[in-house]
LUMDOBA-618050 format. One record per residue (C-alpha): residue number from 1; residue in three letters; x, y, z. Coordinates in Angstrom, 3 decimals. Example, Ala and Ser with C-alpha at 12.3 -4.5 7.8 and 13.67 -1.06 7.14 Angstrom:
residues 2
[rec 1,"ALA",[12.300,-4.500,7.800]]
[rec 2,"SER",[13.670,-1.060,7.140]]
end
This chain:
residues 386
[rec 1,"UNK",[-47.556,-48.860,-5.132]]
[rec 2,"UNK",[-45.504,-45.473,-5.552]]
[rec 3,"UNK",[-43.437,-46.324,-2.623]]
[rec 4,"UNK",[-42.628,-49.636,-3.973]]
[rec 5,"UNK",[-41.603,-48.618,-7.024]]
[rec 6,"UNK",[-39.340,-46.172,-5.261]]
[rec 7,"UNK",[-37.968,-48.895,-2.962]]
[rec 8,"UNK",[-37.170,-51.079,-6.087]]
[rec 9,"UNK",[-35.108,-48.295,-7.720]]
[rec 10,"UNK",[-33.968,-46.294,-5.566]]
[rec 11,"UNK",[-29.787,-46.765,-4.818]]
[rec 12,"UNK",[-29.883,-45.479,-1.163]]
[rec 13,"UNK",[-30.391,-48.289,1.389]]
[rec 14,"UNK",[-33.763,-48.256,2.309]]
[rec 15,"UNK",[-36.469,-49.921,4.366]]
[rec 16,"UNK",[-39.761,-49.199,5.945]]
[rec 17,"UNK",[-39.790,-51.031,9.736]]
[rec 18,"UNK",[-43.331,-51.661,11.483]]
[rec 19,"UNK",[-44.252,-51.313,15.064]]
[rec 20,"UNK",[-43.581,-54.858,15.338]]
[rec 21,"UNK",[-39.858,-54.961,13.940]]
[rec 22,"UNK",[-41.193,-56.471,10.625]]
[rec 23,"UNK",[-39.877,-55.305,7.212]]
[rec 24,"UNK",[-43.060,-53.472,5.448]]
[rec 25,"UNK",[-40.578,-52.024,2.570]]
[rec 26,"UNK",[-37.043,-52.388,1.667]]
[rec 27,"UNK",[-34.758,-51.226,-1.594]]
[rec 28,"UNK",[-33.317,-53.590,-3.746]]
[rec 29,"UNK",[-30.101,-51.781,-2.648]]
[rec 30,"UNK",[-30.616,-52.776,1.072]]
[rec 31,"UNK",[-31.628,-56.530,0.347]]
[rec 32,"UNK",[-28.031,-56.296,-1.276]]
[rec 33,"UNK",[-26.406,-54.785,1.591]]
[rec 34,"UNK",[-28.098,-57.715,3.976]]
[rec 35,"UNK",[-27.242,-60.721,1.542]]
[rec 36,"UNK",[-30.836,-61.684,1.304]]
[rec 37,"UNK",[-33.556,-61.364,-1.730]]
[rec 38,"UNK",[-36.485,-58.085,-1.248]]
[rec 39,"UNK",[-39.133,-60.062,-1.469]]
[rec 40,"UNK",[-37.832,-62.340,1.467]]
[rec 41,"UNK",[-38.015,-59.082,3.680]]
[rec 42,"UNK",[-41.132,-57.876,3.027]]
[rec 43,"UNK",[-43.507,-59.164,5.987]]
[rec 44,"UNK",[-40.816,-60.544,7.959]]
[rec 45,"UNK",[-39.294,-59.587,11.286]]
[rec 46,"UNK",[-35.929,-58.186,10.919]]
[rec 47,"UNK",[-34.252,-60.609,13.526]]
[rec 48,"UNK",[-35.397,-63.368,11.145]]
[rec 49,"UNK",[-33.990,-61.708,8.116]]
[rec 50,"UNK",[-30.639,-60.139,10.156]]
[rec 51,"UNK",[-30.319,-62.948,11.890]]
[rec 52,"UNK",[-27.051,-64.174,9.564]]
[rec 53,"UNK",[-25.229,-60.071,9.564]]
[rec 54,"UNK",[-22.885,-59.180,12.124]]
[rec 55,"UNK",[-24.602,-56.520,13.322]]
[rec 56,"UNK",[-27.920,-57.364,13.246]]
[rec 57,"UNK",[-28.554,-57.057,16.474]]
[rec 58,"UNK",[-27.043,-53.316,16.726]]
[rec 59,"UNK",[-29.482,-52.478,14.152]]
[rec 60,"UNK",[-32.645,-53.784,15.747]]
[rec 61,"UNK",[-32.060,-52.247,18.902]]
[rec 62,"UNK",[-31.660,-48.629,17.175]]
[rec 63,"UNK",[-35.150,-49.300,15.508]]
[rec 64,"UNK",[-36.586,-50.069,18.271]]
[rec 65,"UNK",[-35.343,-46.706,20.165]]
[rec 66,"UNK",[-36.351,-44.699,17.597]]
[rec 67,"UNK",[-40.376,-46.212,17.303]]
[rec 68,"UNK",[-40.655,-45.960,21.224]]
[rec 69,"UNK",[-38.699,-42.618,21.756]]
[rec 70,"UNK",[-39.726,-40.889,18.174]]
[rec 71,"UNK",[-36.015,-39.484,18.459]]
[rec 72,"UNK",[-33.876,-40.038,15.188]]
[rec 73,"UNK",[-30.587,-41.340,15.245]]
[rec 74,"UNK",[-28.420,-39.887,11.704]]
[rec 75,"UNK",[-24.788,-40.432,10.728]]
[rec 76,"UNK",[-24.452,-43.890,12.908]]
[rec 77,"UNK",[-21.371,-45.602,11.539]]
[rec 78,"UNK",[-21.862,-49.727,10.748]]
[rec 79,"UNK",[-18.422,-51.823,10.050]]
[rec 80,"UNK",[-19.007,-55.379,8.164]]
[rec 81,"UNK",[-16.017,-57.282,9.092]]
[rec 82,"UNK",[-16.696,-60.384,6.780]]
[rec 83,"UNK",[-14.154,-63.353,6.709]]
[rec 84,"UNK",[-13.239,-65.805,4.026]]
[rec 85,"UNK",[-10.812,-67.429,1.579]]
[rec 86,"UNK",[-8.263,-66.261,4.998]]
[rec 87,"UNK",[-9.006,-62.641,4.103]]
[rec 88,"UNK",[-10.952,-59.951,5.979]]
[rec 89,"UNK",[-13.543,-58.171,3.763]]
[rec 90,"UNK",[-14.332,-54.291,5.590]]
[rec 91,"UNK",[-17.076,-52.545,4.757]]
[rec 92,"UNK",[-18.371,-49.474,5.764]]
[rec 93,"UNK",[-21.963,-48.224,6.246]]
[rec 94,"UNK",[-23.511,-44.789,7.491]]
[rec 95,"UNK",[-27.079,-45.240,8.529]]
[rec 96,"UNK",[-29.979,-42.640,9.787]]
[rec 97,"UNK",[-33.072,-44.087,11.507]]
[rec 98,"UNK",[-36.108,-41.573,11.630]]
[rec 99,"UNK",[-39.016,-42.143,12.777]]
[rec 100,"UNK",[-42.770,-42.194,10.400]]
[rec 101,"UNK",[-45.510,-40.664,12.402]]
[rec 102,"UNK",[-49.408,-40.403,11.223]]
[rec 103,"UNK",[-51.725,-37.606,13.165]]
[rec 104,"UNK",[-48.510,-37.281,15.434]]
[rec 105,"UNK",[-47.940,-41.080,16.440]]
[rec 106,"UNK",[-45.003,-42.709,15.432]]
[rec 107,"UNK",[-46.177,-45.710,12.849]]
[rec 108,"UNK",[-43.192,-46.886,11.334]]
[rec 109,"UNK",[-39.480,-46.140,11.069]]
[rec 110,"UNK",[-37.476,-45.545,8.322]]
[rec 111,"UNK",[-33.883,-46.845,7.964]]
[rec 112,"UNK",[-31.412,-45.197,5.213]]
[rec 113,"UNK",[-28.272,-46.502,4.821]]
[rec 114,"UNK",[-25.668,-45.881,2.486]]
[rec 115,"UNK",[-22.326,-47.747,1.333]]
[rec 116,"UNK",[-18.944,-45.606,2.398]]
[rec 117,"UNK",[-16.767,-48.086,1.873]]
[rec 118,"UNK",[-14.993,-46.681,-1.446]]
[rec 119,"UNK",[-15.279,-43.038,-0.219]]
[rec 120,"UNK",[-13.099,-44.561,2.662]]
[rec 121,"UNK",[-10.975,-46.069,0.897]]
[rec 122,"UNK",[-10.333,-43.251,-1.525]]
[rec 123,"UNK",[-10.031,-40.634,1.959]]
[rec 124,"UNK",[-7.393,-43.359,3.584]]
[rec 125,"UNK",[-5.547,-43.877,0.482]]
[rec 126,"UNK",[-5.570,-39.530,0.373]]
[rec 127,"UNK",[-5.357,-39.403,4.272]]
[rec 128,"UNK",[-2.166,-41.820,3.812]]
[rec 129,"UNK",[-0.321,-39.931,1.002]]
[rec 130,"UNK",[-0.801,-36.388,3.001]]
[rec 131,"UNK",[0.837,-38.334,5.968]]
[rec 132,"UNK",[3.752,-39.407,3.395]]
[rec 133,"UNK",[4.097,-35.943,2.119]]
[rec 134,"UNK",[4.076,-34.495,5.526]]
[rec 135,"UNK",[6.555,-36.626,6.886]]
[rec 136,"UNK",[8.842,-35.982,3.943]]
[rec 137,"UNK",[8.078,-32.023,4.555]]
[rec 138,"UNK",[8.765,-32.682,8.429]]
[rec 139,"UNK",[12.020,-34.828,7.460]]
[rec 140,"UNK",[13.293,-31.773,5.122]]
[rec 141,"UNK",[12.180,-28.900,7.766]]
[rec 142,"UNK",[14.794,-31.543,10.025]]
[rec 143,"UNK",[17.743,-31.541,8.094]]
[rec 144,"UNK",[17.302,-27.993,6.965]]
[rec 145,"UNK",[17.652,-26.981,10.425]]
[rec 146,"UNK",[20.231,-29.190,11.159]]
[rec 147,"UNK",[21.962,-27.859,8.189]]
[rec 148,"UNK",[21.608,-24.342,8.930]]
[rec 149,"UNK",[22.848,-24.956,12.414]]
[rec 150,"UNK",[25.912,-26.796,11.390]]
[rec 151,"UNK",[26.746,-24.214,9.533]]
[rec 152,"UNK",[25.957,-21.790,12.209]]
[rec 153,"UNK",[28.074,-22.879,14.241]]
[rec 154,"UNK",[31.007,-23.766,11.393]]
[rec 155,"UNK",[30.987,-19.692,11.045]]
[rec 156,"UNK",[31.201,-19.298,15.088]]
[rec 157,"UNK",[34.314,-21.866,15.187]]
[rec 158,"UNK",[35.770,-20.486,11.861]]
[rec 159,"UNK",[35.577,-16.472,12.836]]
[rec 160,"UNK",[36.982,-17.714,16.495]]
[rec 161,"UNK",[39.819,-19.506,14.770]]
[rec 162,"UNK",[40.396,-17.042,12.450]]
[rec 163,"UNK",[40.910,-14.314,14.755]]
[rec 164,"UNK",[43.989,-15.672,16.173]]
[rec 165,"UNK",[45.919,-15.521,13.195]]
[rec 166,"UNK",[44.532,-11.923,12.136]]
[rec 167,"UNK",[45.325,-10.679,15.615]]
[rec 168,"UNK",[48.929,-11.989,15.332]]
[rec 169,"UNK",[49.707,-10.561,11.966]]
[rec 170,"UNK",[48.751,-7.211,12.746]]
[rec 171,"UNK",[50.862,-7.156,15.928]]
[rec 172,"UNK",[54.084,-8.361,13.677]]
[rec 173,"UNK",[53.386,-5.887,11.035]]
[rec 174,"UNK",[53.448,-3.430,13.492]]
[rec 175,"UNK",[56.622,-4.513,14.937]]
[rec 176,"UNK",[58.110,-4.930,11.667]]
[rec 177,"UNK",[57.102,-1.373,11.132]]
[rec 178,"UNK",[58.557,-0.151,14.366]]
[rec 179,"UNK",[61.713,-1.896,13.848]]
[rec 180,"UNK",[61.855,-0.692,10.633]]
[rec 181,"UNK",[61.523,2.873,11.496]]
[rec 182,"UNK",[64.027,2.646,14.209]]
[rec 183,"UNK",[66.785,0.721,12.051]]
[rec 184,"UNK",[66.494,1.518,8.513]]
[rec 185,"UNK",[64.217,4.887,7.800]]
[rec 186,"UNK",[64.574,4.866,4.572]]
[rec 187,"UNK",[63.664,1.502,3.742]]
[rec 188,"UNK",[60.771,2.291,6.257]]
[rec 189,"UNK",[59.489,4.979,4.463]]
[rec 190,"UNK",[59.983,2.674,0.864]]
[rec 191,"UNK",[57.842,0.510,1.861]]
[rec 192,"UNK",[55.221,2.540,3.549]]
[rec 193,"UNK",[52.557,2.318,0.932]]
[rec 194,"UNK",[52.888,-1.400,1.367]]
[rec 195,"UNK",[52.332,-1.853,4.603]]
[rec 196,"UNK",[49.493,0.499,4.169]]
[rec 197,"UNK",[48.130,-2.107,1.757]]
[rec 198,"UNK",[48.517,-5.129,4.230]]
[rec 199,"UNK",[46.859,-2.763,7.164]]
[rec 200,"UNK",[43.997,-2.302,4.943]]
[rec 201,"UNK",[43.376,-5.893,4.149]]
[rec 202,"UNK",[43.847,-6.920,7.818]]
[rec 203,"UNK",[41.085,-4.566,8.876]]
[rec 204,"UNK",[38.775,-5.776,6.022]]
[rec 205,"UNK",[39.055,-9.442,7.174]]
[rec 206,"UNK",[39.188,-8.430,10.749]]
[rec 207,"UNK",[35.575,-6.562,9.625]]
[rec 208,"UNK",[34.439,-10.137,7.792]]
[rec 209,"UNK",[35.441,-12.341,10.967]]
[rec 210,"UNK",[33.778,-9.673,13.450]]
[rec 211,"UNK",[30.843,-10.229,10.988]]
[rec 212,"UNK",[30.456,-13.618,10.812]]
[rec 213,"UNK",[30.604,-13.598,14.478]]
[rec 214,"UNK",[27.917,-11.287,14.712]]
[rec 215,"UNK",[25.927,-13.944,12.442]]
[rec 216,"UNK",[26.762,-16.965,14.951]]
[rec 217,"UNK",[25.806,-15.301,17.449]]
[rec 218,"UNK",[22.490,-13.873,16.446]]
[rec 219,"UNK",[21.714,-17.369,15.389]]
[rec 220,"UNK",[22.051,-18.662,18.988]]
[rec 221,"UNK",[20.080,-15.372,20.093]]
[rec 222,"UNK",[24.044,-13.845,21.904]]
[rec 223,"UNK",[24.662,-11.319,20.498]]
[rec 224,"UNK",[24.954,-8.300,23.210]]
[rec 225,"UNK",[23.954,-5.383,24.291]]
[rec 226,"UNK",[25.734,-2.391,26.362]]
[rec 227,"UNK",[23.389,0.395,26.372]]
[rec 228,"UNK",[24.848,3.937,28.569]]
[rec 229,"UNK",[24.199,7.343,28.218]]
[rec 230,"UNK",[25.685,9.029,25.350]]
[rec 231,"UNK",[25.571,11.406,22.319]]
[rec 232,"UNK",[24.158,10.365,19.009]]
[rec 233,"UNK",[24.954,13.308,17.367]]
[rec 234,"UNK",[28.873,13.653,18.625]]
[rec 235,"UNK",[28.924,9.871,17.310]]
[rec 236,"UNK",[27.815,10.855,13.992]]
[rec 237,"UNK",[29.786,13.474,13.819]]
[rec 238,"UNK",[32.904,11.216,14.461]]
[rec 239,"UNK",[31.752,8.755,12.435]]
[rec 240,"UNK",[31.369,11.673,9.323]]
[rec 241,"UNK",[35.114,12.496,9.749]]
[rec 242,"UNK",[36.580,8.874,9.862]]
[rec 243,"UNK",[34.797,8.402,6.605]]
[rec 244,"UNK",[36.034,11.478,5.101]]
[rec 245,"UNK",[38.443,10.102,3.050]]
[rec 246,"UNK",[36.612,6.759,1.850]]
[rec 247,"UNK",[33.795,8.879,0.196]]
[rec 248,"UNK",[36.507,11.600,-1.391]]
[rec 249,"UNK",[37.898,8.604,-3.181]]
[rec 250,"UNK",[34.472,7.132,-4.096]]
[rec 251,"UNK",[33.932,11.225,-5.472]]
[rec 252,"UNK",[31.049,11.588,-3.272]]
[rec 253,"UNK",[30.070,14.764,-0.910]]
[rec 254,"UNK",[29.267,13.858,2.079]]
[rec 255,"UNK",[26.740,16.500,3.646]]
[rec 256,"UNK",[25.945,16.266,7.377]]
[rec 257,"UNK",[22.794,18.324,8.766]]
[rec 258,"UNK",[22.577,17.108,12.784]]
[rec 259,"UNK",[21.422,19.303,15.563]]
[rec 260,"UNK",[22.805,18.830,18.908]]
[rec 261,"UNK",[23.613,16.974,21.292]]
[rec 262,"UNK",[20.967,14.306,21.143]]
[rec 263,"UNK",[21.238,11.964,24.051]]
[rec 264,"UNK",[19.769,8.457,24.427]]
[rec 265,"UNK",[20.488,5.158,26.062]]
[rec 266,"UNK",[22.007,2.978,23.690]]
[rec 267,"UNK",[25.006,0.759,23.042]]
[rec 268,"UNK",[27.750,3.397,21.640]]
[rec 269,"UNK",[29.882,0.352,19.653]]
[rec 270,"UNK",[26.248,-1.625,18.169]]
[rec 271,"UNK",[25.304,2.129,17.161]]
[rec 272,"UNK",[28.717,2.998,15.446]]
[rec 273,"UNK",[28.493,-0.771,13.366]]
[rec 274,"UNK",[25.362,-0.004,12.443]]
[rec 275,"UNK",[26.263,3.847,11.156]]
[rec 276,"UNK",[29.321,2.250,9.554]]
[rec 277,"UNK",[27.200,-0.044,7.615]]
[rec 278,"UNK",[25.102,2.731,6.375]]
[rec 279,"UNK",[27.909,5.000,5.146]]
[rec 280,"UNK",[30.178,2.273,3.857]]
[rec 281,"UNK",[26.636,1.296,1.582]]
[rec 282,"UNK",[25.949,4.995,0.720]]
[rec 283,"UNK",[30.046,5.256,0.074]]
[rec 284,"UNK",[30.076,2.263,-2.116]]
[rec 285,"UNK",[26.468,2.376,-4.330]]
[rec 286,"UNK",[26.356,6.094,-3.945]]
[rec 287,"UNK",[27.734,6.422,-7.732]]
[rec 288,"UNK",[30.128,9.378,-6.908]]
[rec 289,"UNK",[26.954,11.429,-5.763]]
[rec 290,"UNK",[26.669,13.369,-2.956]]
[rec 291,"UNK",[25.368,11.900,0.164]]
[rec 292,"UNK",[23.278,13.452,2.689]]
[rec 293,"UNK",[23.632,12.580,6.574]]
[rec 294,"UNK",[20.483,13.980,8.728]]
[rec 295,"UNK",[20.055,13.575,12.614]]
[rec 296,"UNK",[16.558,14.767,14.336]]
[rec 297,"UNK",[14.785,14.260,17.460]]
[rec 298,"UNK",[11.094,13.620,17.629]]
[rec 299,"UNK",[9.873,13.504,21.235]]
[rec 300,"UNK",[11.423,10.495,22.659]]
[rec 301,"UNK",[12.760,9.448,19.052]]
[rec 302,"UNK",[16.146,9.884,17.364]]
[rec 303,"UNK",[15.558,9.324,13.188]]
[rec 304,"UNK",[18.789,9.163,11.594]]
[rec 305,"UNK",[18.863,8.933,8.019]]
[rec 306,"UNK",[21.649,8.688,5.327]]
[rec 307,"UNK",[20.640,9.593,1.199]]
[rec 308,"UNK",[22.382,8.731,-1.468]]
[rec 309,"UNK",[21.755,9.361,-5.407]]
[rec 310,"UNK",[23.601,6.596,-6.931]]
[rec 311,"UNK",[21.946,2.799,-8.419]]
[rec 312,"UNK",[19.370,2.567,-6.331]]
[rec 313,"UNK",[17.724,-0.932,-5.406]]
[rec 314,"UNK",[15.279,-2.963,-8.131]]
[rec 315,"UNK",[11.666,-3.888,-6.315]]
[rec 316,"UNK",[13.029,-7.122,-5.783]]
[rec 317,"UNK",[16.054,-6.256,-4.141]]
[rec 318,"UNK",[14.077,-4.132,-1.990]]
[rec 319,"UNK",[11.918,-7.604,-0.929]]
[rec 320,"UNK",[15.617,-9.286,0.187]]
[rec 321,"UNK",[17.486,-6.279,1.202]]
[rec 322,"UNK",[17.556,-7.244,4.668]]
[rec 323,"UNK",[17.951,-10.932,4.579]]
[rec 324,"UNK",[20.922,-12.955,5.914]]
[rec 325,"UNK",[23.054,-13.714,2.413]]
[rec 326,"UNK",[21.260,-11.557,0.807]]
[rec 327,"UNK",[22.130,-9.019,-2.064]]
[rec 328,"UNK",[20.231,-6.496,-4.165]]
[rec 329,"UNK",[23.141,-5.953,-6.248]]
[rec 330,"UNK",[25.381,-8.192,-8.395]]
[rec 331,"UNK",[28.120,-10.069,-6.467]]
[rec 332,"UNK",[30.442,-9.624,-9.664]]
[rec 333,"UNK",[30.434,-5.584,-9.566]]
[rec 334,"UNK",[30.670,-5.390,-5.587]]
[rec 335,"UNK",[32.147,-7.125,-2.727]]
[rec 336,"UNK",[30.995,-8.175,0.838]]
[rec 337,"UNK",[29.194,-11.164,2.313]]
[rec 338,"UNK",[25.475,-9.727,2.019]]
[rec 339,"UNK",[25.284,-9.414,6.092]]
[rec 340,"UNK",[25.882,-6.226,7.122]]
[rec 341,"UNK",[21.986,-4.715,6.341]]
[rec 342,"UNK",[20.729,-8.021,7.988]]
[rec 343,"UNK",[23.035,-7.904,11.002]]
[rec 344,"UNK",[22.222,-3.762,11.476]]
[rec 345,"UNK",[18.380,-4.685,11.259]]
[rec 346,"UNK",[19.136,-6.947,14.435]]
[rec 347,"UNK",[20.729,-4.864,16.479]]
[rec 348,"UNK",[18.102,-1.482,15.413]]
[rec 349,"UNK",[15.217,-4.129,16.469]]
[rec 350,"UNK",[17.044,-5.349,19.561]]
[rec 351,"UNK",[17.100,-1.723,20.708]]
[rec 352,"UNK",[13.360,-1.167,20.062]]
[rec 353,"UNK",[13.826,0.932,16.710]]
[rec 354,"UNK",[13.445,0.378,13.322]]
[rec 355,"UNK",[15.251,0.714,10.034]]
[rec 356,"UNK",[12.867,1.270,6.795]]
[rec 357,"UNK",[14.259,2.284,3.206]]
[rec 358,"UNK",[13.196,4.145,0.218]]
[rec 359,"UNK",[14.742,3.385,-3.230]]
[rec 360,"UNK",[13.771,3.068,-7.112]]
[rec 361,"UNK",[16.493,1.567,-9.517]]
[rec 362,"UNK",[18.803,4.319,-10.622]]
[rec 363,"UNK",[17.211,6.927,-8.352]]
[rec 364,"UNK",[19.144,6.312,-5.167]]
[rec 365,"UNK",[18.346,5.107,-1.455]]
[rec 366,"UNK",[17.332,6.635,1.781]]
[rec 367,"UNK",[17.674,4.366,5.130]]
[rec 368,"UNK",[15.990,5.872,7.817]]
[rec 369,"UNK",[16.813,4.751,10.993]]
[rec 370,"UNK",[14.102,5.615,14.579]]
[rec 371,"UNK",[15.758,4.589,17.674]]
[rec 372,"UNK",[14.134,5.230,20.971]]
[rec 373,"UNK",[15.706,7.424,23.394]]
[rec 374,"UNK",[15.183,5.195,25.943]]
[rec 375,"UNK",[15.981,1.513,26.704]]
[rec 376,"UNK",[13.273,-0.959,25.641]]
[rec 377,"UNK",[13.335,-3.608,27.671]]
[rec 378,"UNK",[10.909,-5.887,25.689]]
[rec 379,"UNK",[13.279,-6.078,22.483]]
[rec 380,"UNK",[16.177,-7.268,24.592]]
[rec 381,"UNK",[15.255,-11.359,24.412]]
[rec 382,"UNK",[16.790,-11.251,21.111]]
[rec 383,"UNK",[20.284,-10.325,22.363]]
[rec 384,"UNK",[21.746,-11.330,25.577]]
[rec 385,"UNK",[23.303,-8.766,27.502]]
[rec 386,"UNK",[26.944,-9.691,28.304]]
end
């Protein structure tokens, strides 16, 4: 009596199967399921009552297994494909079959069942609107790429084109100047500080067009190494007395400690464009401070690093500072394209070292650069060697 209560109220699918296939209990849940009334299963074999489902059959022949093997069968997937009015009607089923045993024979077997069809709906409609979102992701990811590599190459083409003109205005200038010194002194001399003027801007756009090559071809993984023998220290050195005059007029004292020589293997012009990067920086946000320029070794490791006291970099300048386009400082107040940190990362990683900074807002910067001694041969993928 308990179990037919249960079987009347219960809302799981399900039904108590004899030895001989007949229905000895069944939920007013499953009787809905099979299209026919409870009481006409009770008693009855289940081909008589399934003989109108589609898969009827299916379901016998799992019963069956289970009373003669005593091996359950769970999560078995049943699809109602039910026609009419020229639509299709799905619906789907999971069913367990387990088998009832009494002093350790199998008696009976139990069948639950239960009704999936609106939790698969609900996971297609979700499954379908995660495929539309990640198509639309995929589709973005496309043309952002495509973007970023039009304009990848738009800089290449642009900084080769560009280069032409530059090269041929500094050659007239110079001839003018010649010419001008040979012809007219005087008006040579007049217009000195001029000249000066227009051989200062030519190098600074030279700089930008050299830079947005560098960009192009880091982008298409070209940009080159030529690593030889040579002295960091001399190089720093040299590079300490060509910017002698940029830092007197940004008031700054520029104080070098370096021990040497230090020799290494590493590309002597990549080297001086990254130290020039670092000094123009230290030059340019060192606030008229002084600047400190220190060159160790540390067993097969040179650390360079260059200290300033000026602005300093906010925490989330410090999280950009080496991006491509990137600036920790306002665009209005100072100049430059935002590429020379990220560009100087690339070629310090490309020669197996590393370039790390320390900086608060208003308390200055230290870059410290650690370059191998030695050629690394597994961080040259990155740039092609010419």
């Amino acid at each position: 009596m308990a179990l037919s209560e249960l079987m009347s109220t219960v809302p799981l699918g399900m039904a108590l199967i004899d030895p001989e296939l007949r229905f000895l209990e069944v939920s007013e849940a499953m009787a809905a399921m099979n299209g026919v009334p409870r009481d006409a299963h009770l008693g009855r074999p289940m081909a008589e009552v399934l003989k109108g489902t589609p898969s009827g059959a299916d379901v016998i022949r799992r019963v069956r297994r289970v009373l003669e093997t005593g091996v359950a069968l769970e999560g078995v997937e049943i699809i109602h494909r039910e026609h009419g009015g020229g639509t299709e009607r799905v619906r789907v089923y999971r069913a367990s079959y387990h088998p009832v045993r009494r002093d350790g024979e199998v008696v009976a077997a139990c069948i639950y069942v239960e009704d999936m069809t609106e939790r698969r709906r609900v996971e297609a409609q979700r499954d379908a609107g995660a495929a539309r979102e990640r198509a639309v992701r995929e589709q973005a990811l496309r043309e952002t790429q495509e973007a970023v590599r039009a304009r990848d190459e738009f800089l290449s083409v642009a900084a080769h084109e560009l280069r032409t003109p530059l090269t041929s205005l500094r050659l007239h200038l110079q001839l003018l100047q010649r010419q001008l010194g040979i012809s007219q002194p005087a008006l040579s001399e007049q217009l000195a500080p001029r000249t000066q003027v227009l051989e200062r801007q030519l190098s600074r756009l030279g700089g930008l067009v050299n830079t947005l090559l560098d960009v192009s071809r880091l982008a298409a993984g070209k940009l080159s190494l030529e690593p030889r023998e040579m002295d960091l220290a001399q190089l720093v050195r040299q590079m300490a007395d060509a910017f002698a005059e940029e830092f007197k007029k940004a008031g700054s004292e520029l104080t070098l400690h370096v021990d040497g020589p230090l020799q290494g293997t590493w590309d002597p012009l990549r080297v001086e464009q990254v130290l020039v990067n670092l000094l123009s920086n230290a030059a340019k946000y060192g606030a008229g401070r002084p600047v400190e320029v220190s060159l160790v070794g540390e067993g097969h490791t040179a650390v360079l690093a260059v200290k300033d006291h000026g602005i300093g970099i906010s925490e989330d300048g410090m999280s950009r500072l080496f991006g491509k386009f990137e600036r920790a400082v306002s665009e209005r107040h100072y100049g430059g394209l935002g590429l020379g940190l990220y560009i100087t990362r690339q070629i310090v990683e490309a020669m197996g070292g590393s370039i790390t900074v320390r900086s608060a807002q208003g308390q200055g910067s230290t870059f410290i650069l650690r370059l191998p001694t030695q050629p690394q041969p597994q961080a040259q993928p990155a740039m092609a060697a010419r």
